[in-house]
C-alpha positions in Angstrom: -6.6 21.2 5.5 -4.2 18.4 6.9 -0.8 18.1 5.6 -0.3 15.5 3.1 1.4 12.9 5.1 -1.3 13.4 7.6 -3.9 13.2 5.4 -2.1 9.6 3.9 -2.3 8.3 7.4 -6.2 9.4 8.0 -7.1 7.4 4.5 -4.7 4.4 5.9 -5.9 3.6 9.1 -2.3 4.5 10.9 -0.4 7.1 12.7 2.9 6.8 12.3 5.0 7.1 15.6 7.9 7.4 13.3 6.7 9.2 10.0 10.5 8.8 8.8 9.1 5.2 8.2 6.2 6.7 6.3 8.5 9.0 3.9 11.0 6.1 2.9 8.3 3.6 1.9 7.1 6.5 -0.4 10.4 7.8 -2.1 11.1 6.3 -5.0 14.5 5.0 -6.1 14.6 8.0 -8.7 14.2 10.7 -6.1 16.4 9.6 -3.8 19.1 9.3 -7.2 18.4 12.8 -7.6 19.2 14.2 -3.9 22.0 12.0 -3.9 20.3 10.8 -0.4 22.3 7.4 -0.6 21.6 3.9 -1.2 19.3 3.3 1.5 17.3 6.5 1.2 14.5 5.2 -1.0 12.0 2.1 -0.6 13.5 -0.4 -2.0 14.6 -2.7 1.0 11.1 -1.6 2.5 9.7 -3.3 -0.4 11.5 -6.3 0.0 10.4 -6.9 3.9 6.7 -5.7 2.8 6.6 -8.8 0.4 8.0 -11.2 2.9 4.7 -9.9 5.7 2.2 -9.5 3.0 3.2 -13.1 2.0 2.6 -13.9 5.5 -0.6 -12.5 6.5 -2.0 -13.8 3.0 -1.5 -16.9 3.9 -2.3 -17.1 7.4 -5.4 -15.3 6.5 -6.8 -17.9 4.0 -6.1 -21.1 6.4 -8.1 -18.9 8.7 -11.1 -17.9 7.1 -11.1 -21.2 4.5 -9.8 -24.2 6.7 -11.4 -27.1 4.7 -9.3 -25.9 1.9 -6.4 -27.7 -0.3 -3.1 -26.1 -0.9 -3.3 -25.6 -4.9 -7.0 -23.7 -3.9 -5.1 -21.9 -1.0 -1.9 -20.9 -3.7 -4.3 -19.5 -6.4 -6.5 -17.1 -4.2 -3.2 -16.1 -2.2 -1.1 -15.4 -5.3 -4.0 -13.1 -6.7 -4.1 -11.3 -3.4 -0.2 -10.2 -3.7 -0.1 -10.0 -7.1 1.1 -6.8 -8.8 -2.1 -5.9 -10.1 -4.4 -6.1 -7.5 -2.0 -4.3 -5.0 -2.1 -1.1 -7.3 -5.7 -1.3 -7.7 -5.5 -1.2 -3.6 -3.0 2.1 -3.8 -4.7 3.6 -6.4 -7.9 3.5 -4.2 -6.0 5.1 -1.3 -4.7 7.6 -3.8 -0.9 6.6 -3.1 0.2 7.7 -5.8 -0.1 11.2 -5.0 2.2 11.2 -2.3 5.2 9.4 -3.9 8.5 11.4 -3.8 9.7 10.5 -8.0 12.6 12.0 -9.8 11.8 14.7 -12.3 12.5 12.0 -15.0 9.6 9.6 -13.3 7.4 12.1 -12.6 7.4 13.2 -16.0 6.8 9.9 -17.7 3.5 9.3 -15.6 5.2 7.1 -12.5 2.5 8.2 -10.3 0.3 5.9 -12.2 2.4 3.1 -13.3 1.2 -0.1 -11.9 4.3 -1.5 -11.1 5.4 0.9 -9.3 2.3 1.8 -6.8 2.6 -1.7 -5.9 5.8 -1.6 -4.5 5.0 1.3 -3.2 2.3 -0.9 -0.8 4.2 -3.5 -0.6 6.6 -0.7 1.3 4.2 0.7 3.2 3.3 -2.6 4.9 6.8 -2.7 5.7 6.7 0.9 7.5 3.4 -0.1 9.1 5.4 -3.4 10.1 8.2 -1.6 11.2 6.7 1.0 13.3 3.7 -1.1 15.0 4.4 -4.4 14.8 2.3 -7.5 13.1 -0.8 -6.9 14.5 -1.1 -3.3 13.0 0.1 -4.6 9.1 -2.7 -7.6 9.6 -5.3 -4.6 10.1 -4.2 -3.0 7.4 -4.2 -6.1 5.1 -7.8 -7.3 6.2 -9.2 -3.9 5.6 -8.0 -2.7 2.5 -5.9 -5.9 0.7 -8.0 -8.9 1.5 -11.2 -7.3 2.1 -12.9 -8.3 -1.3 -11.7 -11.9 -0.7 -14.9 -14.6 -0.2 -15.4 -18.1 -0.3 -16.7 -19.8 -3.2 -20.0 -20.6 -1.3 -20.8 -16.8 -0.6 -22.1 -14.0 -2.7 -19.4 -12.2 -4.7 -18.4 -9.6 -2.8 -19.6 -5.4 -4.3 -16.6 -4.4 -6.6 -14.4 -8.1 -6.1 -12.3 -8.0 -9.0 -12.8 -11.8 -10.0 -11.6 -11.0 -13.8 -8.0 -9.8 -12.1 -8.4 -13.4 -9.8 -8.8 -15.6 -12.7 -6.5 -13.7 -14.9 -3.7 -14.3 -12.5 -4.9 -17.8 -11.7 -4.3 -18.6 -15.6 -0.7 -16.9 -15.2 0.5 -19.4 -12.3 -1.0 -22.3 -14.1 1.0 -21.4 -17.6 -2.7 -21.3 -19.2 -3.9 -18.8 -22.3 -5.0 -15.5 -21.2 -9.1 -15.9 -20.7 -11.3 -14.4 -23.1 -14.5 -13.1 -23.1 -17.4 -13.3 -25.3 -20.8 -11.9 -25.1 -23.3 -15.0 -25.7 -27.1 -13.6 -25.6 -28.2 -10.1 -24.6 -32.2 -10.3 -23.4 -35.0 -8.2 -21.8 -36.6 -4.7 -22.6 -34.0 -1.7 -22.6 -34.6 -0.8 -19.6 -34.1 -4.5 -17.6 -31.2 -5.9 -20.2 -30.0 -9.1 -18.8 -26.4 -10.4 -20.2 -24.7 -13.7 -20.5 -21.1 -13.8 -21.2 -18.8 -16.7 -21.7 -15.3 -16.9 -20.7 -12.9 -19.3 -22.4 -9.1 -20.7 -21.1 -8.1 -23.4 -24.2 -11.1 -25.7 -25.0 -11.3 -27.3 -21.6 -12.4 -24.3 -19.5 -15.6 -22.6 -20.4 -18.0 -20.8 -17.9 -20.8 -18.3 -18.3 -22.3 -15.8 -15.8 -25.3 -13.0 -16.2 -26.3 -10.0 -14.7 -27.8 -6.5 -15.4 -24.4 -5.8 -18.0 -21.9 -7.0 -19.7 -19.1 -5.9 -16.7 -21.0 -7.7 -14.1 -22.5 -11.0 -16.3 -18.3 -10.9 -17.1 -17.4 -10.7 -13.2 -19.7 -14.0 -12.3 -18.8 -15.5 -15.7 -14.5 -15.2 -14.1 -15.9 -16.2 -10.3 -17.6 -19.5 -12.4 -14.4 -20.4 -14.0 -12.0 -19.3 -11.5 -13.7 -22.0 -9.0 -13.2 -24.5 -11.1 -9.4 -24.1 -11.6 -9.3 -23.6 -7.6 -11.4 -27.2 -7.4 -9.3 -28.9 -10.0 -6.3 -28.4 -8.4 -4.9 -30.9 -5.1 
């Protein structure tokens, strides 16, 4: 079996020619407290320069794959893409978590699954990946596992795009009401159920989607609505 860091690098796409890189952008602040390693021993400053790329390569990835798009259409999908909650959906598919160095305290109170902090635990490791390869070798790492769910309006959603997270955040930046969800008709034998679900913002934003359950006719319902905040703005 491959050594954990080893194994981290195998799931990420990179082998670090300086794996020092690849331990700091895991240790948490609490774990370098603990071992007295020093202010600079643990991932925050990582975090800060993996914000400032991932910012970066957002950006220059959506004028290149959308360029008849607007700004305010460009600003919603990119603030979804670094948004908090879809980067720890990303580390928690790469199992990150499991290789972060915590303090007993943080390890105790469930840090290896807190959202919050397995995104800036990415956000980190884009850094390292930055640090230690160069541009080139972060953008590979952000198209294949940040931006790959990311489609144009005009294509089919893409398997597993997290459209509810998209639209939730969308509502955020525009100071709207959370969305909610309501399942409007249910139809079909058991076995070939066909759901429609509306989503709400206020009055002015409704949209309904279907499919073969209420998760997926909830997904196309938040792709509907989501388009239509991205369209409405300049």
């Amino acid at each position: 079996m491959l050594p954990p860091l080893e194994r981290l690098e195998l799931a990420i796409g990179h082998t670090f020619a300086n794996r020092e890189l690849l331990r700091l952008a895991l240790t948490h602040a609490s774990h370098a407290h603990e071992t007295a390693s020093g202010p600079d021993a643990d991932n925050q400053r990582l975090e800060f320069l993996g914000d400032a790329v991932l910012g970066l390569l957002a950006s220059e990835h959506l004028i290149r794959q959308h360029p008849d798009w607007r700004e305010g259409r460009l600003s919603i999908l990119k603030n979804y893409l670094v948004s908090a909650p879809h980067l720890a959906q990303v580390a928690q598919k790469l199992g990150l978590g499991e290789h972060l160095l915590l303090g007993r305290g943080e390890e105790l109170s469930g840090g290896r699954e807190k959202a919050g902090l397995l995104a800036d635990a990415l956000e980190a490791l884009i850094a390292a990946i930055y640090l230690d390869a160069g541009l080139e070798a972060a953008r590979r790492f952000a198209e294949r596992y940040i931006f790959a769910e990311e489609r144009s309006g005009e294509e089919a959603p893409a398997p597993g795009a997290n459209y509810k997270g998209a639209l939730q955040e969308a509502a955020r930046q525009l100071n709207l009401p959370a969305p909610r969800y309501t399942v409007v008709a249910e139809e079909g034998p058991p076995h070939a159920r066909r759901f429609t679900v509306e989503v709400r913002i206020d009055e002015e934003w409704v949209a309904r989607g279907e499919g073969a359950s209420k998760k997926e006719a909830g997904q196309q319902a938040a792709r509907a609505l989501l388009l239509r905040l991205m369209d409405a703005r300049p």
